[in-house]
N, C-alpha and C positions, 0 to 999 in steps of 0.2 A: 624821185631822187635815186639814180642808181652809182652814180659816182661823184664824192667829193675833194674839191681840191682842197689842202692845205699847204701852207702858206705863214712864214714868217712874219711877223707881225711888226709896224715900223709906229715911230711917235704919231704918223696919221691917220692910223685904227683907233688911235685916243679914245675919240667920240662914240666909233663904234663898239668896241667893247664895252664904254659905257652906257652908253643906251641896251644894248645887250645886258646887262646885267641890272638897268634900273628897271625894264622892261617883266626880268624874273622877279625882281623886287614885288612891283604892281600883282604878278600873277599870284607868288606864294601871299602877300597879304590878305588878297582877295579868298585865299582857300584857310586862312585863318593860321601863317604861320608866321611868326615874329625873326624869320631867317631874313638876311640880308638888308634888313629895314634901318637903311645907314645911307650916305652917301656915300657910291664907289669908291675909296680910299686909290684916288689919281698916281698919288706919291710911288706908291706902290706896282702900280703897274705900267709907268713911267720905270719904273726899276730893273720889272721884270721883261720889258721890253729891249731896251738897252742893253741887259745881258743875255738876250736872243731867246728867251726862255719862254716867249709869250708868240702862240699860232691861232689865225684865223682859219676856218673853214669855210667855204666857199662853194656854192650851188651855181652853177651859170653864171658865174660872176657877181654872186648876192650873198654877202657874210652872213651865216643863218649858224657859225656858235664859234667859239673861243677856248683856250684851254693852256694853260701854262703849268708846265712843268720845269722841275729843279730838283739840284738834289740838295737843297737846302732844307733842312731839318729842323723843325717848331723846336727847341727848344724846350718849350713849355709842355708840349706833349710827345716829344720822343726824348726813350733815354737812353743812356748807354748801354743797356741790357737790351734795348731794340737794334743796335748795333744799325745806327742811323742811316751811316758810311754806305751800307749795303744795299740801301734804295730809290728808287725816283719816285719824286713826290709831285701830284697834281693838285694843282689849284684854280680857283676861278675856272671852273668847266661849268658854261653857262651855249646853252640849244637857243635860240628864236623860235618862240611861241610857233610861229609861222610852221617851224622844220619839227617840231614835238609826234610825239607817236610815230617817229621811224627807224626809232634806236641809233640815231644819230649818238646820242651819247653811247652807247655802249659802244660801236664802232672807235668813237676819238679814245676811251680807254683802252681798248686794244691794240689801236696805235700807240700809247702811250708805253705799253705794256710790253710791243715788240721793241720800241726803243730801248727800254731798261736793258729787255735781254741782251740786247744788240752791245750795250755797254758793259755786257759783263756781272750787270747788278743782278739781283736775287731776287727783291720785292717792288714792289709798285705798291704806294701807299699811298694815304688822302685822310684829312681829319674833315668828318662833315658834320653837320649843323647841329648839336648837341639832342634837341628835340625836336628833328625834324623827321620821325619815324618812317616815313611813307620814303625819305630820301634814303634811309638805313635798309628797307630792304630792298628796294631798287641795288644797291651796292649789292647785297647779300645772293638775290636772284643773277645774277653775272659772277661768281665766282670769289666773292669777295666776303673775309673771316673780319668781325668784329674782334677786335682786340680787348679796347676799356673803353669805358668813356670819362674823361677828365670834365670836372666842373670847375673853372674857374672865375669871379664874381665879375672881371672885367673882358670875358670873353664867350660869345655864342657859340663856339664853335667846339669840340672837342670829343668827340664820336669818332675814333680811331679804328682803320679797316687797311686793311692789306691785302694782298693777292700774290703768287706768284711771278714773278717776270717772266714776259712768255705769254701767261695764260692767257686766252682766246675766248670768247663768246661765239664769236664767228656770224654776229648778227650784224643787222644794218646794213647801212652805205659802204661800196668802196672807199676808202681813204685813198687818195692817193698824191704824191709829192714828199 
C-alpha cells in the first residue's frame, strides 16, 4: 500500500462501512474487548453521510477503512471550558483487518488533522472506547494527550484525547483526494 485514495462517502457505502465496522466488532471481541459489541447504529451514519462528513478509503479500488469527521461536539463529553467550537472531531475510524499493521490509521488522522488546520480549528479530538487501553495508547503513541475519561452508565465510550490541528505522524500510506 503505498497510496490511498479517499473518497466521499454516498448512501451506497451503507453496507460497506458496515461490515467494516462489524468486521472490527468480530476482531476486538475475539481479543476479549466489549468495544463496539452493538449493531452499527445505521441511523447515524445514514446521518453523517448526508451531511458529507463520512469518507471511504480506498486501495486499488478496494474500501479497506472509513472515518467521519464533524465538528459536532458529544455534548455528553465536551464542555464549554473544552471550548468545543475549536475542533474536528473523529468518529467511526475503522482499518479492514485486511489493510491492519500499515498505519493506515494513523495516516487517515493526519489527514484529518490537516483538515482541521486547514479550517482554521485548533484541536482534532475523538472520545474512544472507555476500556479499551491498547486503543488509548495507540492514540497516545501518534501524538495524542488523554484529557479525562467520562463514565457514563448508558455509554462505552468516553476516553477523551486530543491533538493539535496540524500535527503529523508522518507514518503510513499516502492519503490522497
Amino acid at each position: 500500500m503505498t497510496a490511498v485514495v479517499i473518497r466521499r462517502a454516498t448512501a451506497a457505502d451503507i453496507p460497506i462501512i458496515t461490515s467494516l465496522m462489524e468486521d472490527a466488532r468480530s476482531w476486538l471481541d475475539s481479543r476479549g474487548s466489549d468495544q463496539w459489541q452493538y449493531t452499527p447504529r445505521v441511523d447515524r451514519i445514514e446521518a453523517a453521510i448526508a451531511a458529507q462528513n463520512t469518507w471511504i478509503a480506498e486501495d486499488g479500488g478496494r474500501p479497506v477503512a472509513t472515518i467521519t469527521i464533524d465538528r459536532s461536539a458529544d455534548p455528553e463529553f465536551w464542555e464549554s471550558a473544552d471550548q468545543p467550537e475549536e475542533a474536528l472531531y473523529v468518529h467511526r475510524l475503522v482499518v479492514a483487518r485486511a489493510a491492519a499493521g500499515q498505519d493506515l490509521g494513523s495516516a487517515l488522522l493526519d489527514w484529518a488533522s490537516r483538515r482541521a488546520a486547514s479550517a482554521g480549528l485548533r484541536w482534532q479530538r475523538l472520545d474512544a472506547w472507555a476500556t479499551n487501553s491498547d486503543l488509548h495508547r495507540y492514540y497516545q503513541t501518534r501524538g495524542w494527550t488523554h484529557l479525562r475519561t467520562i463514565r457514563l452508565p448508558h455509554r462505552g465510550s468516553g476516553a477523551l484525547f486530543q491533538r493539535p490541528a496540524g500535527d503529523q505522524t508522518g507514518v503510513g500510506p499516502r492519503i490522497c483526494g
